[in-house]
C-alpha positions as CSV (number, residue, x, y, z in Angstrom):
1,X,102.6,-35.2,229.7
2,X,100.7,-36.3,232.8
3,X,97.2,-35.2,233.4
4,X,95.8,-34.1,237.0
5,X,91.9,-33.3,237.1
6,X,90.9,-30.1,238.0
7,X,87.2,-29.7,237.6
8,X,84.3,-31.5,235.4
9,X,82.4,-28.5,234.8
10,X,78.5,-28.0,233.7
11,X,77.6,-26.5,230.7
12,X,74.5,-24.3,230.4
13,X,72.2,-23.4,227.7
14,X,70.8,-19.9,228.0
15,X,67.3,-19.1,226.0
16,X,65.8,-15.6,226.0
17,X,61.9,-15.4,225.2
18,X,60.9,-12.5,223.3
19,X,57.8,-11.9,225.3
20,X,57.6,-12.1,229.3
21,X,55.2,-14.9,231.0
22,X,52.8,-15.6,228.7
23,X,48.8,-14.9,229.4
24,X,47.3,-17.6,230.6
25,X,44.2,-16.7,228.5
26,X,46.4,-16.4,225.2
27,X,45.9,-18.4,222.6
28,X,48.1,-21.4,222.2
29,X,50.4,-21.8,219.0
30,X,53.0,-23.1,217.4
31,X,55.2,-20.6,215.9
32,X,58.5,-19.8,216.8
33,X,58.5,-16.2,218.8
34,X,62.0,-14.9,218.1
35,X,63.3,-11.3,218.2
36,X,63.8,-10.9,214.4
37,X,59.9,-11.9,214.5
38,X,60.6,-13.9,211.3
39,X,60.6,-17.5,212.5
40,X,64.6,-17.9,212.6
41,X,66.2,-18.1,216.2
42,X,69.6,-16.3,216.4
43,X,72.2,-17.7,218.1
44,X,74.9,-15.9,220.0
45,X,78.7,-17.4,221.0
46,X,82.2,-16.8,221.6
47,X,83.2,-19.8,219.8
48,X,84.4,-18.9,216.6
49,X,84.7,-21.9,213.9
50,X,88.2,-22.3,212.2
51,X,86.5,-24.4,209.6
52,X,83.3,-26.3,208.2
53,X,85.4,-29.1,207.1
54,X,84.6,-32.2,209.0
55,X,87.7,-33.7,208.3
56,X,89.8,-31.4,209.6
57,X,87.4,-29.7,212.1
58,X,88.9,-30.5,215.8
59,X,87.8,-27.2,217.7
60,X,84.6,-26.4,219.7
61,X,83.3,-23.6,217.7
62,X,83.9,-25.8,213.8
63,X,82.3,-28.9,215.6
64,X,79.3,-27.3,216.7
65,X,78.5,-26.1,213.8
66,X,79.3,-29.4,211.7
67,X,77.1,-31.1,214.5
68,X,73.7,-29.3,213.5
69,X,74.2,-29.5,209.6
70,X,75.2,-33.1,209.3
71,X,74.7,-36.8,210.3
72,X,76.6,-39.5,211.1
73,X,75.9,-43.3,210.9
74,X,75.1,-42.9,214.6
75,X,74.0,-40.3,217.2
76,X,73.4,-40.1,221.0
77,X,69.9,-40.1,222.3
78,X,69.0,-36.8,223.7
79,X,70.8,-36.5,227.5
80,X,72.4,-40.0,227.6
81,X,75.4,-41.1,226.3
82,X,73.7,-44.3,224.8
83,X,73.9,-44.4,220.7
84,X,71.6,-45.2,218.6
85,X,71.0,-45.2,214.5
86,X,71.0,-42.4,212.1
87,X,72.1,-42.5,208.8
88,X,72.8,-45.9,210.1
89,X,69.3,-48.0,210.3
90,X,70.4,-50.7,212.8
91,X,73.1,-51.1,215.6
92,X,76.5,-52.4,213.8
93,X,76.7,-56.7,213.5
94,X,80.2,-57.8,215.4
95,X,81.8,-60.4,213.9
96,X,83.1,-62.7,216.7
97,X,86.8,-61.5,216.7
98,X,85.6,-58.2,216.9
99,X,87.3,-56.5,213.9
100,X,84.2,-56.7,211.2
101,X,82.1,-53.9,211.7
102,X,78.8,-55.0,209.1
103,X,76.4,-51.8,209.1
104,X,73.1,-51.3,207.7
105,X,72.4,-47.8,205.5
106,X,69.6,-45.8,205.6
107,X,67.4,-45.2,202.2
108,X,66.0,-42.1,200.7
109,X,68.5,-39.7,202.0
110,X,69.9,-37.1,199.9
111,X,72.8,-34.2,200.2
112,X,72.1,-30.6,200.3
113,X,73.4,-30.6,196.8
114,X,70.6,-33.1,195.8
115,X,73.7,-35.6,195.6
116,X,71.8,-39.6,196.6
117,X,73.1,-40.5,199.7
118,X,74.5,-44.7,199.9
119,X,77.0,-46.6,201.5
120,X,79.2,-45.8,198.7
121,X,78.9,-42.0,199.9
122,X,79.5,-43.2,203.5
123,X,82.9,-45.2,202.4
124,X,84.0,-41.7,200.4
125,X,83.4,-40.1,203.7
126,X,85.3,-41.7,206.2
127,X,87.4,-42.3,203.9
128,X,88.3,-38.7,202.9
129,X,88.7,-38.3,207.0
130,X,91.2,-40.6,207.3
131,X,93.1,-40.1,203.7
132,X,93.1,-35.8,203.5
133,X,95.2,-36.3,206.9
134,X,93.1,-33.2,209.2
135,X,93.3,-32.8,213.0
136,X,91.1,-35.5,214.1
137,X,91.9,-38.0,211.6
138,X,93.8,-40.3,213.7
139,X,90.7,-41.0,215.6
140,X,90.0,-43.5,212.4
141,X,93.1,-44.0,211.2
142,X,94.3,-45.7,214.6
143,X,91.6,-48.0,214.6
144,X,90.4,-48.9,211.2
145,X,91.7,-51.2,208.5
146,X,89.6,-51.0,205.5
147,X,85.9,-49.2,204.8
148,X,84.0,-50.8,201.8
149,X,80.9,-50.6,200.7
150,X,79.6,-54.3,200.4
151,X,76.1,-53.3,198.9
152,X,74.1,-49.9,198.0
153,X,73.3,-49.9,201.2
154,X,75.6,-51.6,203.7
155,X,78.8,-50.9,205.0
156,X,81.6,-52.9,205.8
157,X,84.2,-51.5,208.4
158,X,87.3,-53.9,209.4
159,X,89.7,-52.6,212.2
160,X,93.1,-52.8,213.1
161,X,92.3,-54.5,216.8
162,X,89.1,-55.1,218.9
163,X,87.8,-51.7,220.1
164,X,84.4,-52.0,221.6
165,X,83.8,-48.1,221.8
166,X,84.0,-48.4,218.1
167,X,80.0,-47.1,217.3
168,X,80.1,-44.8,220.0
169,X,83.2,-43.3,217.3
170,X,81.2,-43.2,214.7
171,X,78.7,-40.8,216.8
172,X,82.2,-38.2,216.1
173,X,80.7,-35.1,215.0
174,X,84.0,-35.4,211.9
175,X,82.4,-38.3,211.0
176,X,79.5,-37.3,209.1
177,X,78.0,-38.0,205.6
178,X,79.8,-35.7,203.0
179,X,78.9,-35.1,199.6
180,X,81.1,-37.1,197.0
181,X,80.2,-34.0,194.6
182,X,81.4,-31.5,196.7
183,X,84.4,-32.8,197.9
184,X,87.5,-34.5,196.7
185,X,89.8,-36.8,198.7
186,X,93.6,-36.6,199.3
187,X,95.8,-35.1,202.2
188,X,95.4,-31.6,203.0
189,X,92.8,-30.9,200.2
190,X,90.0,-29.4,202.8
191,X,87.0,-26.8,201.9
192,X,86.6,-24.9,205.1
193,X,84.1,-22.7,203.8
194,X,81.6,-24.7,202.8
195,X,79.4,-27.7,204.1
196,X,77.4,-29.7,201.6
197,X,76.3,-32.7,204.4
198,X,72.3,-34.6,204.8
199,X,71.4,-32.8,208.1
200,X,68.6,-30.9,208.8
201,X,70.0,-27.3,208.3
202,X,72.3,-26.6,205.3
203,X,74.6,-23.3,205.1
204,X,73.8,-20.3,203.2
205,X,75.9,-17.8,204.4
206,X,79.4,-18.0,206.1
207,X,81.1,-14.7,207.0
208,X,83.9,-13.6,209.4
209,X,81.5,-12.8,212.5
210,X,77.9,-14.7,211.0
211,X,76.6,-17.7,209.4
212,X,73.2,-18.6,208.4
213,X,71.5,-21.8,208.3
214,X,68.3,-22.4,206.4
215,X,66.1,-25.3,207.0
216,X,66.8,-28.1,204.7
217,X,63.7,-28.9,203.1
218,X,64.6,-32.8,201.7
219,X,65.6,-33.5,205.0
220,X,64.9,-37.5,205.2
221,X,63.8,-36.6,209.0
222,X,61.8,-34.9,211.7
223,X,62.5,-30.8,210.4
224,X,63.2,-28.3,212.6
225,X,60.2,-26.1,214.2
226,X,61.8,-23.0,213.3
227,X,62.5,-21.8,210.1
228,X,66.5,-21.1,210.0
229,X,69.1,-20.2,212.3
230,X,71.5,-17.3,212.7
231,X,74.8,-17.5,213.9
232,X,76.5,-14.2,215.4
233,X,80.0,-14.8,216.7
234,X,81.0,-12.3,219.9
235,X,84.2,-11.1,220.9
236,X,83.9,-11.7,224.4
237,X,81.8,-13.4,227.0
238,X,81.0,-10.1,228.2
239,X,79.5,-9.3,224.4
240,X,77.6,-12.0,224.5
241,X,75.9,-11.9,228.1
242,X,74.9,-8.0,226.7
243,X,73.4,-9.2,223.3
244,X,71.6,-11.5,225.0
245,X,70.4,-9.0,227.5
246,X,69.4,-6.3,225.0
247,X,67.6,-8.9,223.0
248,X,70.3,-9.1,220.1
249,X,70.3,-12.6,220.3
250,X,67.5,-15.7,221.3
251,X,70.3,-18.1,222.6
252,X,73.5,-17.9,224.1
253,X,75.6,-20.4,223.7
254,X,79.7,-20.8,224.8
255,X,80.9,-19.6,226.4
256,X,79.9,-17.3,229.7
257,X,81.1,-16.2,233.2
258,X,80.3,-17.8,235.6
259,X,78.8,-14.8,237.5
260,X,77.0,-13.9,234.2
261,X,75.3,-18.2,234.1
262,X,74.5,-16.8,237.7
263,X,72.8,-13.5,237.2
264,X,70.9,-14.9,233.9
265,X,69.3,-18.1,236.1
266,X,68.5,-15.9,238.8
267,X,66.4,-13.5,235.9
268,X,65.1,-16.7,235.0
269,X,63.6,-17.8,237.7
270,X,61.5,-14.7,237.8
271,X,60.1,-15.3,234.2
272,X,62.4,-13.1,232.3
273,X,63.7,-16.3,229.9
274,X,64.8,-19.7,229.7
275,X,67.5,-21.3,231.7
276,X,67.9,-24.4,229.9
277,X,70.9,-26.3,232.8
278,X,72.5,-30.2,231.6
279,X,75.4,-32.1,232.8
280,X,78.6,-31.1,230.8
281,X,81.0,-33.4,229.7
282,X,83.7,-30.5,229.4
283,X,86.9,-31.5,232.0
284,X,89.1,-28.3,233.1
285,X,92.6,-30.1,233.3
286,X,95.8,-28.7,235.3
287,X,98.4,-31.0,232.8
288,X,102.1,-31.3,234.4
289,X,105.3,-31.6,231.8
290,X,107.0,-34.2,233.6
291,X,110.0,-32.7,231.1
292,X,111.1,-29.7,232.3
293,X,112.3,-29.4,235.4
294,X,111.1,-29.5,238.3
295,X,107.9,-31.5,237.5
296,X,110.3,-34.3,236.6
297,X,110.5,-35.0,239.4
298,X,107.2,-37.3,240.9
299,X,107.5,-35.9,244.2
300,X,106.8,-32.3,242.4
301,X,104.1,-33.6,240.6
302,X,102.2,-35.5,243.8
303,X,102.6,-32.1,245.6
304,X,100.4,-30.3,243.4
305,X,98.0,-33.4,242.9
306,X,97.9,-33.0,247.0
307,X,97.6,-29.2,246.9
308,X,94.5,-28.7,244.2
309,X,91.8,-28.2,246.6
310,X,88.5,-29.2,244.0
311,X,85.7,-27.9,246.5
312,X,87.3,-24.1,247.0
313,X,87.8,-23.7,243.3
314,X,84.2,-24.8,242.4
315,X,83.0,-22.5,245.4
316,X,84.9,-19.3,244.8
317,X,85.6,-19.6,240.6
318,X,82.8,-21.1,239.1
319,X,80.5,-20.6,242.0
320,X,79.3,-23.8,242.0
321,X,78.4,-24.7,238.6
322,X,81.1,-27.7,238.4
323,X,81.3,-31.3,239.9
324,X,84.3,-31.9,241.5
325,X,86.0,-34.6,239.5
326,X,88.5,-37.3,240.8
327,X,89.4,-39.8,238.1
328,X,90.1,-39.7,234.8
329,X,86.8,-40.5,233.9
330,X,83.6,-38.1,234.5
331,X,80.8,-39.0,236.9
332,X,78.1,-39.2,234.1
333,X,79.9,-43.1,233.2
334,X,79.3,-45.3,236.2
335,X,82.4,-46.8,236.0
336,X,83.9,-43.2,237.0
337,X,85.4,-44.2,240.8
338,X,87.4,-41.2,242.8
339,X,90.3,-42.7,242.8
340,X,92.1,-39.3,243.3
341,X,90.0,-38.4,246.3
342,X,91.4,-41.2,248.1
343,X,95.6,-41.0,246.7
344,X,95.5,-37.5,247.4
345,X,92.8,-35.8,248.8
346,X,91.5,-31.8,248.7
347,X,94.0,-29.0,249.9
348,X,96.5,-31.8,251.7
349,X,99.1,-29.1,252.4
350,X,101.2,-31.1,254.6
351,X,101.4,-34.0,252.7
352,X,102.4,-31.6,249.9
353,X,105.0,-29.7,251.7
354,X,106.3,-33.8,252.9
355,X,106.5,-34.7,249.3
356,X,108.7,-31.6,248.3
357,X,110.8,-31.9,251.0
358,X,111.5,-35.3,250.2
359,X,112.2,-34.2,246.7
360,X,114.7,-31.5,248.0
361,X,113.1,-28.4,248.0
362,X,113.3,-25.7,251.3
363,X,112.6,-22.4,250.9
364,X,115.9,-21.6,250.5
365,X,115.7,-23.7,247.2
366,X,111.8,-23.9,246.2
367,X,110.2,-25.7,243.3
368,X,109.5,-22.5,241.0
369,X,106.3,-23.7,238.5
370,X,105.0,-21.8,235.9
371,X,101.2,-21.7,235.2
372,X,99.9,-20.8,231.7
373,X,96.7,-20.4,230.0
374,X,94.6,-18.6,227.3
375,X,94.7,-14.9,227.6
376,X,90.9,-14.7,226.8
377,X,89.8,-17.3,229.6
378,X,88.6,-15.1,232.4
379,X,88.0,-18.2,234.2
380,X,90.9,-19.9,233.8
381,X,93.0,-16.7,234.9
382,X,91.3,-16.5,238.3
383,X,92.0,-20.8,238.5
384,X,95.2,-19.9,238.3
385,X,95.2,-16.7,240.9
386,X,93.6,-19.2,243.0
387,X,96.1,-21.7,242.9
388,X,99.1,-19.3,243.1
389,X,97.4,-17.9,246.4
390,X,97.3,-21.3,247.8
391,X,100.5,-22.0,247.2
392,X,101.8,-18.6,248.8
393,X,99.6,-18.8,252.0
394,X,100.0,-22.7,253.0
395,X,103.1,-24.1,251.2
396,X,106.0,-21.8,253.6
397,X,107.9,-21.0,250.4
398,X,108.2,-24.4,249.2
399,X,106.3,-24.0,246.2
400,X,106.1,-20.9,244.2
401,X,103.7,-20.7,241.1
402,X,104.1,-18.0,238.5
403,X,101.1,-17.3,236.2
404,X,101.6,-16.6,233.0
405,X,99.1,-16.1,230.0
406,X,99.6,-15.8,225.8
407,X,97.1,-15.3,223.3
408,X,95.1,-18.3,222.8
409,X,96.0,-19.0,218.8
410,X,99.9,-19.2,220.0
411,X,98.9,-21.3,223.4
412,X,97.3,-24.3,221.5
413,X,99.9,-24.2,219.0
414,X,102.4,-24.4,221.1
415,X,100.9,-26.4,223.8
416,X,101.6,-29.7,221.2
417,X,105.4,-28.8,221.6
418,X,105.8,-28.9,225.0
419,X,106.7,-26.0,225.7
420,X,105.2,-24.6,229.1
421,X,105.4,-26.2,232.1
422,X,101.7,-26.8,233.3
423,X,98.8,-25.6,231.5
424,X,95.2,-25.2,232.7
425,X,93.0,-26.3,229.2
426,X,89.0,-27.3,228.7
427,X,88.5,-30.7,227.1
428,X,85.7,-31.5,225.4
429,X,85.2,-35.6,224.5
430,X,85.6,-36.4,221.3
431,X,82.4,-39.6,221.7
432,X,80.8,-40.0,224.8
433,X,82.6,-43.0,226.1
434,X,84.7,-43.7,229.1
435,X,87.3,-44.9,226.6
436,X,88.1,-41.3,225.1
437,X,89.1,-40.1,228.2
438,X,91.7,-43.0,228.9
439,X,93.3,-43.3,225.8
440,X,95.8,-42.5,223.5
C-alpha cells in the first residue's frame, strides 16, 4: 500500500471547572475542585480500551490508559518530543557499533502488587512483549537481539542492526515495567483485564463502560494532586460534548467534533472552563491499494495526490484545527520538508485530469475509486463527501469516487487484508521520532 497525506491534525484537551471565574478575594488552595466534590477528576472519552495488556495493547483507547498507570525506561518531557529517564536513571551508553544498548535502572521502585522492581523485572518485561507475540510486538522483535539483565540494576539490550531511534522506542507506551508476579510469558498468554505496572495510578475497577484509578501511594515519584481518577467511556462524540456540558464529566478527552472543539473554546474564552490546545501528532491518511485496479496504475494514484486540496478540507471539515501536512513526516520534527507541496500541489485539477488521460481514462471510461472509512467517524465521512464533491465538480467525469462506510471493528480488521481500495484512517505515532513515520 502507498500512503498520501491528508491532514496532520491538532489534538485538544477539554477541562471543565466546577465553579465559574473564581473571586479574586477567595482564598487560595490546593485542592482539587471536581464535580463528584471528592477529590477524583472524572474523565470522559469515546475511546474505548480493548485491553490493559501492554503487550498486546496497539489501540488509542488501551494505550492511554496503559500510559497513565505505568512507566517505561524512558518518557518524553512534557510538550517536546525529546526523551529523557524514568525507570531508566541515565540516557542509554552506545557501544561504538551501535548494537549494545547498556542502561542504568532506577532503585527503590516497587509494583502495585508490592512486587521490587530491578532490571531483572525490566528483562521479564520486554521480554514478555516480544515472546507472548501481541499487536505491537514487532516493534521489539524487529530490532532487538537479546535483553539481559547484567546486574540488579543495569540492563543490557543488543540489537539486530544500528537503529538510533532506539530510546525514543523504549518511550512505547507497550513497553512498560510489568510485574513478574502478575504475569507469565509465552505467546498469546495476555491478561487484558488487569494492570499490575509501577506508575503513579494503579486500577481498581475495570468495567464494560468505567474504570477507576486510585492513587498509588508507593509511587517512587512526584504523586498526583488529585486523589483518583474516573474513567467513563461514551458512545458517541456527541455523548461526550453533552456530559461534559451538563457537568457529568471534568475532562473530555477523544475524541470530539470539530464544531463541538469549536463551540467549547469559544465558552472558554468567556470563563466557563478550560481549553487546554497542543500540537497533535495524529496524521489523517488517504492510503491507495496500488492492487486493485485502477490505483495500479501510478497515473491513478498521482491524480488524486494532485486533486487532495489540504487548505479546503482543513477550512470546511475541521474548521481549522489541523496543519496542512506535506511529507511523510509532521511539522513538529525539523527535518519535516513539504516535499508534496512542491510534486503536487493543492487542488491541481488539470494536472490531475492530464495524468488520467495519460493513463487512459475519458469519461466514457472513468477511473471508478472507492472511498471507505469507519462508520462512527463523523469526520472522516464528511472528508470523504468532500473529496467525492471535488471530484464530481472539477474532474469532467474522469474520476468518480464512491463512499462507502462499515462498522469500524470489521474496517480495521479487514483493512490488514487489503481489501478496499483507499481508506481514510487516523494514525497515531507509536514514539515520537521522525523514524516511525518512515518505516517499516
Amino acid at each position: 500500500m502507498t500512503k498520501f497525506l491528508s491532514l496532520f491534525c491538532l489534538c485538544l484537551l477539554l477541562v471543565v471547572s466546577c465553579t465559574p471565574k473564581q473571586q479574586t478575594n477567595a482564598p487560595q488552595s490546593n485542592a482539587i475542585n471536581t464535580q463528584a466534590g471528592d477529590g477524583r477528576i472524572t474523565v470522559g472519552t469515546t475511546e474505548k480500551p480493548r485491553t490493559l495488556d501492554p503487550a498486546d495493547a496497539y489501540e488509542l483507547g488501551s494505550l492511554s490508559l496503559v500510559f497513565n498507570m505505568s512507566d517505561r525506561l524512558y518518557t518524553y518531557e512534557p510538550g517536546s518530543t525529546e526523551i529523557k529517564p524514568q525507570l531508566a536513571t541515565a540516557l542509554p551508553k552506545v557501544s561504538a557499533d551501535g548494537l549494545t544498548y547498556t542502561i542504568p535502572i532506577r532503585q527503590g521502585v516497587v509494583f502495585h502488587d508490592d512486587t521490587p522492581f530491578n532490571a531483572k523485572a525490566m528483562e521479564f518485561s520486554l521480554q514478555r512483549f516480544i515472546e507472548n507475540k501481541g499487536k505491537p510486538s514487532f516493534l521489539l522483535s524487529d530490532t532487538v537481539a537479546s535483553i539481559k539483565a547484567t546486574g540488579e540494576y543495569e540492563l543490557t539490550i543488543k540489537l539486530k542492526k544500528p537503529f538510533a531511534a532506539f530510546p525514543s522506542l523504549l518511550a512505547f507506551s507497550g513497553v512498560c515495567a510489568v510485574s513478574p508476579k502478575s504475569y507469565e510469558i509465552g505467546a498469546g498468554k495476555f491478561k487484558p483485564n488487569i494492570f499490575v505496572g509501577t506508575g503513579a495510578y494503579k486500577l481498581a475497577k475495570y468495567g464494560t463502560d468505567s474504570l477507576k484509578f486510585d492513587v498509588f501511594d508507593k509511587y517512587w515519584g512526584t504523586k498526583p494532586e488529585n486523589k483518583g481518577v474516573n474513567v467513563q467511556i461514551q458512545t458517541s462524540p456527541v455523548n461526550l460534548f453533552n456530559a461534559f456540558k451538563t457537568g457529568a464529566i471534568d475532562v473530555a478527552y477523544l475524541s470530539l467534533q470539530p464544531d463541538q472543539i469549536q463551540s467549547l473554546e469559544a465558552s472558554a474564552k468567556k470563563g466557563d472552563w478550560q481549553a487546554i490546545s497542543a500540537q497533535g501528532s495524529v496524521v489523517t491518511y488517504l492510503t491507495l491499494n496500488r492492487n486493485q485496479k485502477p490505483l495500479d496504475k501510478v497515473e491513478v494514484r498521482q491524480a488524486i495526490a494532485s486533486l487532495i486540496d489540504r487548505k479546503l478540507l482543513n477550512d470546511r471539515v475541521l474548521l481549522s484545527q489541523a496543519d496542512p501536512l506535506y511529507s511523510m513526516i509532521p511539522t513538529t520534527f525539523n527535518v519535516s520538508q513539504p516535499l508534496f507541496k512542491d510534486k503536487y500541489g493543492d487542488g491541481k485539477f488539470a494536472e490531475a485530469k492530464k495524468s488520467l488521460v495519460a493513463a487512459g481514462f475519458s469519461q466514457e471510461n472513468p477511473a471508478k475509486v472507492q472511498i471507505w472509512y469507519p462508520a462512527s467517524s463523523m469526520t472522516r465521512s464528511l472528508v470523504a463527501q468532500t473529496l467525492k464533491s471535488l471530484a464530481d465538480t472539477k474532474m469532467d467525469g474522469i474520476l468518480q469516487f464512491e463512499v462507502k462506510t462499515v462498522e469500524g471493528a470489521t474496517f480495521y480488521k479487514e483493512i490488514s487484508k487489503g481489501l478496499y481500495p483507499s481508506t481514510l484512517t487516523n494514525w497515531y505515532p507509536d514514539f515520537l521520532d521522525p523514524d516511525n513515520y518512515v518505516q517499516p
